[in-house]
C-alpha positions as CSV (number, residue, x, y, z in Angstrom):
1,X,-1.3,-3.6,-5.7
2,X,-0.2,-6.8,-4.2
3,X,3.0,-9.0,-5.7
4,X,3.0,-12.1,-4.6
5,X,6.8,-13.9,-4.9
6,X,6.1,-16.9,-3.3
7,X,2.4,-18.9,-2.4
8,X,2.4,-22.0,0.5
9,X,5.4,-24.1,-0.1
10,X,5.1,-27.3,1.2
11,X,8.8,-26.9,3.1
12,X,9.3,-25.9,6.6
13,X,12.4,-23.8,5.8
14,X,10.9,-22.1,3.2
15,X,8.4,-18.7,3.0
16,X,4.7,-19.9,3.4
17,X,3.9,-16.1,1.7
18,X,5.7,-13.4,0.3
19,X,4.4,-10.1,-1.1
20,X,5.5,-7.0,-1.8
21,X,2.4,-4.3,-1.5
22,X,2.3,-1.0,-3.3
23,X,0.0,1.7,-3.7
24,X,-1.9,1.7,-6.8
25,X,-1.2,4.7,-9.3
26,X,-2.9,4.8,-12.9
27,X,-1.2,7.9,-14.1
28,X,2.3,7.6,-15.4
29,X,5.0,10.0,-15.7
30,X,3.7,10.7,-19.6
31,X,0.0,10.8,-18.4
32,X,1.6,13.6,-15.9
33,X,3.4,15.2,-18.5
34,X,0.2,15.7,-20.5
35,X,-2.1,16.6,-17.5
36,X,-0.2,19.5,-17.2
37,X,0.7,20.6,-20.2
38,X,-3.2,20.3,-21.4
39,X,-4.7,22.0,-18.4
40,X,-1.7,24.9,-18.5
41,X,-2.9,25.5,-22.1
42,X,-6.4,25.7,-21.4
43,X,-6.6,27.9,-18.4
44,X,-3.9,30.3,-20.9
45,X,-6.2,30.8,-23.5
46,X,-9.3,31.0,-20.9
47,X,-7.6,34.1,-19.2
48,X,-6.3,35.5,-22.4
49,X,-10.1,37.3,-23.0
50,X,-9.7,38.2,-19.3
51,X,-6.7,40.4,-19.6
52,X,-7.4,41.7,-22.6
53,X,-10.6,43.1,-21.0
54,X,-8.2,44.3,-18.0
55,X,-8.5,41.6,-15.5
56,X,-4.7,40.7,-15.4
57,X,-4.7,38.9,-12.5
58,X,-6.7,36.1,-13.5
59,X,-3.8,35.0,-15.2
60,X,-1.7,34.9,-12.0
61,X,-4.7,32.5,-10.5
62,X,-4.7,30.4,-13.5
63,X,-1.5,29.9,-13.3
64,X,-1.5,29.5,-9.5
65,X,-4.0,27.1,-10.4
66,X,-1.6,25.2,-12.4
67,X,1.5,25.1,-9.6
68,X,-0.8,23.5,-7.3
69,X,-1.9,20.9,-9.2
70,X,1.2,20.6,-10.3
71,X,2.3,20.3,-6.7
72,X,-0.9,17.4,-5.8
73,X,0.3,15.2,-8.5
74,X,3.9,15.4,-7.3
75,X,3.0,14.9,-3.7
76,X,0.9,11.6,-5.5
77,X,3.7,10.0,-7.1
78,X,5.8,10.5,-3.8
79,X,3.6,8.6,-1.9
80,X,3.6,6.0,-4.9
81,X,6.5,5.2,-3.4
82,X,5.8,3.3,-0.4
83,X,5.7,0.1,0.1
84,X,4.7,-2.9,2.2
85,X,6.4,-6.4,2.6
86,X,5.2,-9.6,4.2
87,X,7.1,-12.7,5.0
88,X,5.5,-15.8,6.7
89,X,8.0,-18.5,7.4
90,X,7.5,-21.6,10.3
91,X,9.5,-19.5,12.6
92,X,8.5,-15.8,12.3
93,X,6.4,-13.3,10.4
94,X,7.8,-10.3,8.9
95,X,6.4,-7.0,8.2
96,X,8.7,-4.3,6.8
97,X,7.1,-0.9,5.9
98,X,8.9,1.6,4.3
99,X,7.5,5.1,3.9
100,X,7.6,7.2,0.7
101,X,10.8,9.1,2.1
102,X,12.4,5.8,2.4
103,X,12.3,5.0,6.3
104,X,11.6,1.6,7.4
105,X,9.7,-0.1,10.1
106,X,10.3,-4.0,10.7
107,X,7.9,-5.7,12.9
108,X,8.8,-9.5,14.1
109,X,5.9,-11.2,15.4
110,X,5.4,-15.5,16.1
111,X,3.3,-17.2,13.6
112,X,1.6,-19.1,16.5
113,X,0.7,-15.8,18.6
114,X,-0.2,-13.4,15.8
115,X,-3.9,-12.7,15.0
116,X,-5.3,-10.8,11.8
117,X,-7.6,-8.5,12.6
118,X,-9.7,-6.8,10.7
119,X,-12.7,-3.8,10.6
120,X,-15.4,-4.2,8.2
121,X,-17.7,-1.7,7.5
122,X,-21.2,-2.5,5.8
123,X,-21.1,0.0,2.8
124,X,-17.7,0.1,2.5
125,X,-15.8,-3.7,3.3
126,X,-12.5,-4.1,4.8
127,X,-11.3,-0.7,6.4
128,X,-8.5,-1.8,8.2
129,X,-6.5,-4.8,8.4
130,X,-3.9,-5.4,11.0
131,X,-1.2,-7.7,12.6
132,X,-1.9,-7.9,16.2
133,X,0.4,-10.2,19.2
134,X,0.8,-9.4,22.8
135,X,-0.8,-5.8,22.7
136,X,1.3,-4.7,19.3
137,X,-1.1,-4.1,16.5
138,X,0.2,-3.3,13.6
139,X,-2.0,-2.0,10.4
140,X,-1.1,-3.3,6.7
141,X,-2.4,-2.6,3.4
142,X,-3.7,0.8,4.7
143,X,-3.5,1.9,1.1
144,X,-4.7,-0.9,-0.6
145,X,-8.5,-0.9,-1.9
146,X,-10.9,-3.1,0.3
147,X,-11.3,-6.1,-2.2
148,X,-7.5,-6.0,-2.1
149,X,-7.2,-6.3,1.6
150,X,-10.2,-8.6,1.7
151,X,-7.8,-10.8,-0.7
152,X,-5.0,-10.1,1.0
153,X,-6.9,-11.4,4.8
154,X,-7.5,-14.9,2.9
155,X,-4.4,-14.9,1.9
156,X,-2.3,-14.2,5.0
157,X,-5.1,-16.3,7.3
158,X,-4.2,-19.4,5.1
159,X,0.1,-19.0,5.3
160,X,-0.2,-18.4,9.1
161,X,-2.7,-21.7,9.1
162,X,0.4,-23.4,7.0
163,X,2.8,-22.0,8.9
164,X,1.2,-23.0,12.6
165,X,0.7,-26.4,11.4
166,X,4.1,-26.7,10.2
167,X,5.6,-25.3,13.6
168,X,3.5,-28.1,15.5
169,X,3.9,-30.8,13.2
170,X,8.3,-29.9,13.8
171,X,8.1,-29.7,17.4
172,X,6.4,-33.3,17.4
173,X,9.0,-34.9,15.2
174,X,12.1,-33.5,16.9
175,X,10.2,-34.8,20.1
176,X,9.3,-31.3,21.1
């Protein structure tokens, strides 16, 4: 999911693009709540004929069965919360990454130097999209969808246009 604070402003000082990506999740914390409860109930009453006929441990499975989905859709909302944000101004382009624990990664790169790069595949789109200047590449959007990061390329392509136009169009009026 990309949110977009800012489009192309027509100032040199301020951001040409900023977004804040995050990974999409269409369960909430009720939908959760429900998931669990519903499939705990269901694999009860499944084993219930089980034991009765003297297969105890099927209820032990079921319920193991339970604790690791429980455990999945944990682990899912954990990774919900990473996040992804671009800044393009005339003078730099920021990428800060922070991982689901909370670590970040800042990458600087020149507007003029960097490059998009991306890997398209024929059945399934865009499967990587990345910032690349002087031998750094760095991927973005990794967990976005491929329209997303097809929307996010034409987005980012037209800021850094902006933004390398601006720079030269500055240097030649402060007789750079």
């Amino acid at each position: 999911m990309i949110d977009e604070n800012s489009a192309a402003l027509p100032t040199a000082s301020g951001p040409y693009f900023n977004a804040i990506l995050h990974p999409y999740r269409s369960m909430g914390r009720k939908g959760f709540f429900w998931i669990i409860v519903c499939i705990g109930g269901a694999m009860l009453v499944m084993s219930i004929p089980f034991f009765l006929l003297g297969a105890w441990p099927i209820i032990g499975f079921a319920g193991l069965d339970v604790l690791l989905l429980y455990w999945a859709l944990r682990r899912n909302f954990s990774d919900a919360r990473a996040k992804e944000q671009i800044e393009i101004t005339h003078d730099k382009v920021t990428l800060v990454q922070t991982s689901p624990k909370g670590h970040q990664q800042q990458f600087c790169f020149n507007p003029y130097w960097v490059r998009l790069e991306a890997v398209h595949e024929e059945d399934k789109g865009m499967t990587k999209l990345s910032l690349t200047s002087h031998g750094q590449s760095t991927e973005i959007g990794a967990f976005l969808h491929a329209c997303e990061r097809e929307s996010l390329a034409q987005a980012l392509k037209t800021a850094l246009q902006d933004a390398k136009t601006t720079k030269t169009m500055h240097a030649q009026v402060s007789g750079g």
